[in-house]
N, C-alpha and C positions, 0 to 999 in steps of 0.2 A: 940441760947440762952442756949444748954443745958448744957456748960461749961462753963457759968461765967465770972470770972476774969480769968478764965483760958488764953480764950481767946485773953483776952489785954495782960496778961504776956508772951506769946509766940514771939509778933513780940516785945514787950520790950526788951526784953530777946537776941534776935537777935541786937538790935539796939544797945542794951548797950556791944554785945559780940564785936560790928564794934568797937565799942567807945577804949574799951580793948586791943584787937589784933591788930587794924588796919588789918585787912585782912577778907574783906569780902566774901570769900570763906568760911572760918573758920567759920564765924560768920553767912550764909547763912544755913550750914550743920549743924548747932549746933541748930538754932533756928528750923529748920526742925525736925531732932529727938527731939529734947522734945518734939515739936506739935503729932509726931506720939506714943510716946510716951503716951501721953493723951488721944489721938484717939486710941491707941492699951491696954487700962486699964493699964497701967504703967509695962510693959513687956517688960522689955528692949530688950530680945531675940527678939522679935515678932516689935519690935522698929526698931531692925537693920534688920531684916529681909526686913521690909518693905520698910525701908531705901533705899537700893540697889535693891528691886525689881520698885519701884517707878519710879528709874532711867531708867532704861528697858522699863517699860510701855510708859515712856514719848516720848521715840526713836517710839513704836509702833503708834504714831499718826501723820499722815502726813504730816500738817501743823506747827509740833515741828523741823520736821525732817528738813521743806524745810528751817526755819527762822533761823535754826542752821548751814544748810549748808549756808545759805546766806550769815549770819557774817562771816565764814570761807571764801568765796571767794571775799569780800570786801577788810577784808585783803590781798588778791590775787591783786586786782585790786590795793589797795595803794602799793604794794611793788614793782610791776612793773613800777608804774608813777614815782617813784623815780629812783629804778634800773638803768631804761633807760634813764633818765635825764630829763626827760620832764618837770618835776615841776625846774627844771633848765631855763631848756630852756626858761620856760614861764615867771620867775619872770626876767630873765636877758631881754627877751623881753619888759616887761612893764620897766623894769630902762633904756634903750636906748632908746623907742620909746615915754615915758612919758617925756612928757616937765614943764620947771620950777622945776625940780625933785631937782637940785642944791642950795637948800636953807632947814633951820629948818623946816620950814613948808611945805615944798617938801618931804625932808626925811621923815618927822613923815605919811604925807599922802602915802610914798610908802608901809610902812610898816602897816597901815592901809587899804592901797586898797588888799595886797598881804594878809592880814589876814581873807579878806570880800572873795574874789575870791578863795581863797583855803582852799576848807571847806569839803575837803575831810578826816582829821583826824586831829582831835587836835593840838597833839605833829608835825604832819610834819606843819601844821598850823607857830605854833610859830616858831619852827629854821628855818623854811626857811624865815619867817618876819624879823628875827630878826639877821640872817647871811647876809640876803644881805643889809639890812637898815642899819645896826652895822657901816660899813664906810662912810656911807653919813653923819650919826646921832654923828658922832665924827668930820667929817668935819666941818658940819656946828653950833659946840656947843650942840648939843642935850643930853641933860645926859642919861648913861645907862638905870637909872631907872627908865625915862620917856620911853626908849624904851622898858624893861621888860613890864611895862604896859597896853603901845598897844597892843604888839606882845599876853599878856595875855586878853586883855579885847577882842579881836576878835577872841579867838580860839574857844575856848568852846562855846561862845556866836552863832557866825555863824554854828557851827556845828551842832546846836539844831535851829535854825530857817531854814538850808536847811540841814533835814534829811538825804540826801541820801550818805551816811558814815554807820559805825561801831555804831555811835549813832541812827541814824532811824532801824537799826535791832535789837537795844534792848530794844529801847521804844516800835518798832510795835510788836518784841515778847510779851512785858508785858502787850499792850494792847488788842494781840490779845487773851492771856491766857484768859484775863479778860471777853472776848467776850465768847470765847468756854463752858467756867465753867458756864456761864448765869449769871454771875454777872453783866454783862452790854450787854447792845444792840447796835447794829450798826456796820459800815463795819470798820475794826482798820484802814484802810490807811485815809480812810476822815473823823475818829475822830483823829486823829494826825494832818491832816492838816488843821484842821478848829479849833486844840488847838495855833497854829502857832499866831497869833493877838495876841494870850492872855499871851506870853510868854512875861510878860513884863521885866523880870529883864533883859533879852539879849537883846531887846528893848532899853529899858533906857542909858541899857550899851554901845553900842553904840554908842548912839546919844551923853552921857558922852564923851566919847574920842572924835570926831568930835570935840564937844565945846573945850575940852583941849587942843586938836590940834591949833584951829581957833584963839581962844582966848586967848590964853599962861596962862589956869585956875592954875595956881599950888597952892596947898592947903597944909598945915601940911607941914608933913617933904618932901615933894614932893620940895619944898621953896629950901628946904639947899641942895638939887642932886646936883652934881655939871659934868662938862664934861670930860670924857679924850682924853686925848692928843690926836691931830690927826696925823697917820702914814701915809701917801700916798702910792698907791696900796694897800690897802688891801681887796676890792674888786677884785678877783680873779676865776672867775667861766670860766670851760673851757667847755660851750656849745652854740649853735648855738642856735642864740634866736627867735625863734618859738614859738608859742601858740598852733599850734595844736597837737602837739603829747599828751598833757594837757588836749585840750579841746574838741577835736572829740569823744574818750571813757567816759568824761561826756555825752557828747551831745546826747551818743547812749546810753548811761543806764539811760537820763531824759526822753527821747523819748519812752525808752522800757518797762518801768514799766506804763504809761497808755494805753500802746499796749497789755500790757498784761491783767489790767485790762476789756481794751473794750473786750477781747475775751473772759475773761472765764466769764466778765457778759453778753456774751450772747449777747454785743451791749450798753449794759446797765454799765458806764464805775463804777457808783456806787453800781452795783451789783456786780461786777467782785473780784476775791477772794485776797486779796493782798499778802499772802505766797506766793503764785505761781509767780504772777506777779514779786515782786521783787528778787525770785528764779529765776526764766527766765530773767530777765532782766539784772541779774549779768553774768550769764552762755552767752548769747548775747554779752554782755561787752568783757568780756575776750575772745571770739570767735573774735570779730573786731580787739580786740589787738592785737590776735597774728598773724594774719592776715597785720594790719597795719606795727605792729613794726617790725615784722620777714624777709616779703616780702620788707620790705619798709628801709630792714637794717639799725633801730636802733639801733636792739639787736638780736642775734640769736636765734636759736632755742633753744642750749643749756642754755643759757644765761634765756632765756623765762620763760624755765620749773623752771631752780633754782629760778627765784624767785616767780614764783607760789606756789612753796614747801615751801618757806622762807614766805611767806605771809602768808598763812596756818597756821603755826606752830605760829606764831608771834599775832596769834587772837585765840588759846586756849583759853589760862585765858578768855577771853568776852565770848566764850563758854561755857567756864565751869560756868561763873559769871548769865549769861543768864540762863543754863539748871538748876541750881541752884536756879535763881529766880523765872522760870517758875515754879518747884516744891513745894518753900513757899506759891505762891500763891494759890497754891491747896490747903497745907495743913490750910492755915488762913480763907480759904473759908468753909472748910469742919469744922473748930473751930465755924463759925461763929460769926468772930469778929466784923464784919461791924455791922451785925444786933445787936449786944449788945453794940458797941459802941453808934449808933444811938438810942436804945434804954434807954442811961447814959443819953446822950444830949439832947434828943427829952424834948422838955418842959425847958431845963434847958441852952441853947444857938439857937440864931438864925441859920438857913442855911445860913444865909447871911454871916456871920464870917470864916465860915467852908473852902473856896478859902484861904484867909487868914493865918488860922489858920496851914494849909497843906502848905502851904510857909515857914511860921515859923519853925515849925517841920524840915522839911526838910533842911531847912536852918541852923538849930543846926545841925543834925547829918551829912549834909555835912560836917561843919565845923570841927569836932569831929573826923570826921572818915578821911578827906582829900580825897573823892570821891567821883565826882557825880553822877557815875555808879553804886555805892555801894546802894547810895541813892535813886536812882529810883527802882533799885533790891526791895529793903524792902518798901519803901512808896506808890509805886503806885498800888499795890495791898489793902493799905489797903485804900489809897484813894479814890482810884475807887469804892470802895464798901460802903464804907462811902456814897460818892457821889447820887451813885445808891437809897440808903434807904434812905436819908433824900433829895432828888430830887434836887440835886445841879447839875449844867450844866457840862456835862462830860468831853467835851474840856475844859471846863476855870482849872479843876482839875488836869488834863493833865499836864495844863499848870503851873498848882500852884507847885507839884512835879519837873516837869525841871529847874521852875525860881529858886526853894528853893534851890538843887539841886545845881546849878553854881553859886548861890548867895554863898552859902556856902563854897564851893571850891574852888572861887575864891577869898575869904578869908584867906582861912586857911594856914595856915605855912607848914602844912603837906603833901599839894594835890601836886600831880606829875605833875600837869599842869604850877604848880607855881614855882615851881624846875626847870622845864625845860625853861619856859620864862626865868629865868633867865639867866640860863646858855643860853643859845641863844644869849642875848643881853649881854654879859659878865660882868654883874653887879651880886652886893654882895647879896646874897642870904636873907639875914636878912635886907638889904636894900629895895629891893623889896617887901617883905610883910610890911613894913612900912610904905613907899611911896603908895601903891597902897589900902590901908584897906581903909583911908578915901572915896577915890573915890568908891570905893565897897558898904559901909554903906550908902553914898548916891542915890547909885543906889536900894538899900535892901529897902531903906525907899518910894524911890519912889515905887516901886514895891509893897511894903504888902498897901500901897494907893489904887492901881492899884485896888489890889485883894480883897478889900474892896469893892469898889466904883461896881465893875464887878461882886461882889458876890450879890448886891443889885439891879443891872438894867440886872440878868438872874433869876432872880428869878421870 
């Protein structure tokens, strides 16, 4: 309370810098010094100073260290499923062994079953939905722009309903900040998965495409997509189609992260620490791999290491985007913005809205900024704390920041998820956020429903 509006101007100030740059690093570092800035009596020296020693400290804590290295070797773990072909191998397995796959409604379900089942990162999500669906879905009349759609309505969506991706190391960082600082209570792996039900915009979104699939929904300009031409062969993929080089190192990093919980709880799988757990469980992961892949020559040794190193490097930026969110959230906590925000509201809006209202939010500055990673970075710190002081149920909040989050970015003309579904499915870029916004606003509206109706019956 003791800074005011200072406060709320701090993570404004940050939202409005994403809104500006588009680049939330920039707008991350910007809204952090002014915070210390405020905290340091407005001494810029003693701002930067602190700036860069902050960064430091946050390496000294072990639980930063292990959630940083995690992202880092996630990306390890996606750049070798590719490398080595497996995410090859397995989608050209399900288009051979998947039957009636030879019709519109065959195509659209390949390229929705391959968006549900590879939920290991976004962008590999979409090209690989939408490379290998791209010739069936011209075969059998399917327009481009209904296949951008799928290929976007399943990436981001699944990859926030099964965390264990690039995305569960950045929400469990943000919510385990949340936990360390005592702004909130509870273990971060089963306040993540018990925010899972209440993710309804990926929910929704889903079930949307299914119906559009089933039912031939076409809405707005979705109406006037029209087909191209079909070339024969131009599915072309030159790997042996197998599932498991795909699905054993899932199988061993779903298995290994509540093995690691039962241990370090002691027995107790919801005491057990979840940094560690899903530290060990990655380090696990990639021990079978190379194991698997090297002994099992799909790729060599040399071959192994490069793209260990390529994976790496290739999940910076989340690092940086992560150690950077992790540090607003200090400084918004040490502002005491929750408490003063709750103290704006308290009297003057129900908790019941507050689900809601964190959707909304979230859902503009997705839109705005073209990121949902950006989004969770700045919102779920101050949501959480919100949350915490006006006694709103900590999952469904969780969930209100993801839904807003992909609601919004699934929108926006600017987001790289939406660029890349495109180009995947080789449809016009400006066609695709056309085609795809109405189905979007009908999933937005069902969703702030949702977050309505759930913000009433947790209270």
């Amino acid at each position: 309370m003791e800074y005011g509006i200072l406060s709320i101007a701090i993570p404004l100030l940050t939202i409005f810098l994403a809104i500006i740059t588009k680049d939330v690093i920039v707008s991350l570092v910007g809204g952090i010094f002014a915070g210390l800035l405020v905290l340091n009596g407005y001494d810029p020296l003693t701002a930067f100073v602190a700036l860069f020693d902050g960064i430091i400290a946050l390496f000294s804590e072990g639980w930063i260290a292990k959630t940083l290295l995690f992202a880092l070797m996630i990306g390890a773990i996606i750049k070798l499923l590719s490398l080595s072909g497996a995410v090859d191998s397995f989608v050209l397995y399900l288009s051979r062994k998947a039957k009636k796959i030879d019709s519109p409604k065959g195509a659209m379900l390949l390229a929705y079953i391959i968006g549900v089942v590879i939920f290991i990162e976004s962008s590999i999500t979409s090209l690989v939905a939408g490379t290998v669906a791209k010739p069936l879905c011209d075969k059998n009349g399917v327009s481009r722009a209904k296949l951008a759609y799928i290929c976007d309505s399943t990436s981001a969506p699944i990859c926030s309903l099964i965390p264990l991706n690039g995305w569960g190391a950045l929400l469990l960082g943000l919510i385990i900040s949340a936990v360390d600082t005592n702004v909130i209570s509870g273990d971060p792996v089963s306040l993540l998965i018990a925010s899972i039900p209440y993710n309804f915009y990926a929910i929704f979104t889903l079930i949307i495409v299914l119906f559009v699939i089933y039912f031939k929904f076409d809405i707005g300009p979705m109406k006037e997509s029209l087909p191209q031409p079909y070339h024969p062969n131009q599915l072309n993929i030159e790997a042996k189609p197998t599932p498991y080089p795909m699905l054993l190192p899932i199988i061993v990093m779903v298995l290994a992260v509540p093995a690691g919980l039962y241990l370090t709880g002691k027995g107790d799988i919801f005491k057990g620490s979840g940094s560690t757990s899903v530290y060990y469980g990655v380090i696990v992961t990639l021990f079978f791999m190379y194991f698997y892949y090297v002994f099992g020559k799909i790729i060599s040794h040399k071959m192994y290491f490069k793209g260990f190193y390529e994976g790496l490097g290739e999940m910076i930026p989340v690092v940086m985007i992560l150690l950077f969110a992790l540090f607003i959230g200090k400084v918004i906590g040490d502002l005491g913005t929750a408490k003063y925000l709750a103290h704006l509201l308290s009297g003057n809006i129900s908790p019941l809205f507050v689900p809601m209202l964190v959707f909304l939010v979230a859902a503009v500055t997705a839109f705005s900024t073209g990121t949902s990673w950006g989004t969770f970075s700045i919102m779920m710190p101050i949501g959480l704390a919100l949350a915490a002081t006006m006694g709103v149920d900590i999952p469904l909040i969780i969930a209100a920041v993801i839904s807003g989050g992909i609601f919004g970015d699934h929108a926006s003309p600017i987001s790289d998820t939406t660029i890349i579904s495109s180009m995947a499915a080789g449809c016009d870029h400006v066609e695709h956020v056309r085609t795809q916004l109405p189905y979007a606003l009908i999933g937005g509206i069902f969703a702030a429903a949702a977050f309505l109706v759930a913000g009433w019956f947790t209270l």
